[in-house]
C-alpha positions, 0 to 999 in steps of 0.5 A: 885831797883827791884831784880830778880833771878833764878838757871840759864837762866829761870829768864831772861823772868821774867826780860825781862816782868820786863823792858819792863813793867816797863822800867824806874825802875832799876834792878838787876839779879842774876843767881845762875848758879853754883849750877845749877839746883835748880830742883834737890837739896833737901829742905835743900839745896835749904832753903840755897841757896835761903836766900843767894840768896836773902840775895845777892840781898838786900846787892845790894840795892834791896828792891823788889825781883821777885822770878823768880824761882818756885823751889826757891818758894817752901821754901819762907816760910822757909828762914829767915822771914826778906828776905822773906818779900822782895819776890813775888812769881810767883806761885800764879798768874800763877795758878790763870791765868791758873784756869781763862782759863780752861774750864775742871777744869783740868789743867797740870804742867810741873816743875822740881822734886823739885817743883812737890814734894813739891806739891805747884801746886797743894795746890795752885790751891785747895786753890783757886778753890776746885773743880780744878786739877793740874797734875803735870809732872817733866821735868828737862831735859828740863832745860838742853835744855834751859841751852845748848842754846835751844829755840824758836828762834833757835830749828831744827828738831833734837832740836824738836825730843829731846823735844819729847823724854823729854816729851814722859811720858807726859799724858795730857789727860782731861787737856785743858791749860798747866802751864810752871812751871819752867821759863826755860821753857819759853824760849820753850813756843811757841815750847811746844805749838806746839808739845803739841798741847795745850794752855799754861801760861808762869810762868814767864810771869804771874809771872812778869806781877803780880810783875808789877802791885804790884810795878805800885800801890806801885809808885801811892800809894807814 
């Protein structure tokens, strides 16, 4: 069984790629929504929540788990190895999605303030492309958006001028693709595209589409 899980309603993009890519597998979602946002919780805390969370998810019978959470991604290295070693992050393939689009070699990252200090964005695209430059950008109000019910499906003008006030420190300037580095923000992507007139890589989606052909070369391989 696949597990997947995130602080609140981000992951459920993450879980939708998972079914409609790998529909015939079973599946189980966790939303930690009581201790919601992720995004603003210290390391140690987040180390706590994250080992129980995935700790919850092997006890339900899953024996892959999507991390469909960029902030929980941040401390996969610390949680206990046992539980780390059923994980795939979505970092990675995020970024490397985003670095195979770039024409500049500069790319910008909206996430929470949790995963912008830790710096994975960054470490990672340097990791892959040495000549590469993550801009990172903390949005977290946008996850209270998402929570109180935005989204692409259902945002108005007074929804739009509200993303803008968010977003209004946001320089993108020498930036040509832009990651969502917080799935939460998927549910805005075409929106955020739109107002941010630039091209963007869901993390969920990539994250998913990776997780997917992992498990794809694992049934063939058995």
């Amino acid at each position: 069984m696949i597990g997947v899980f995130d602080s609140g309603l981000g992951g459920l993009c993450a879980l939708c790629e998972i079914h409609r890519l790998l529909p015939r597998e079973s599946t189980v979602f966790l939303a930690d929504r009581e201790n919601a946002p992720y995004g603003e919780r210290s390391e140690s805390e987040l180390i706590r929540l994250v080992s129980r969370d995935t700790e919850r998810l092997a006890l339900s019978g899953a024996d892959r788990i999507l991390v469909g959470c960029c902030t929980a991604c941040t401390v996969l290295d610390k949680i206990p190895r046992e539980l780390s070693e059923l994980c795939t992050s979505i970092i990675e393939p995020t970024v490397r999605e985003a670095l195979s689009l770039t024409a500049t070699g500069r790319i910008a990252v909206l996430c929470t303030e949790a995963t912008k200090r830790s710096r994975i964005y960054e470490r990672t695209a340097l990791s892959i492309m040495p000549s590469a430059e993550a801009v990172t950008y903390a949005a977290g109000g946008l996850v209270r958006l998402v929570e109180g019910g935005m989204s692409d499906a259902c945002i108005d003008d007074g929804g739009r001028e509200r993303l803008s006030s968010v977003l209004s420190g946001l320089n993108l300037a020498g930036c040509d693709t832009l990651i969502l580095g917080c799935t939460h923000f998927s549910h805005l992507e075409r929106t955020l595209g739109d107002v941010l007139s630039i091209r963007t890589v869901s993390a969920a989606r990539a994250g998913a589409e990776y997780f997917s052909k992992i498990i794809m070369k694992k049934s063939r391989g058995s």
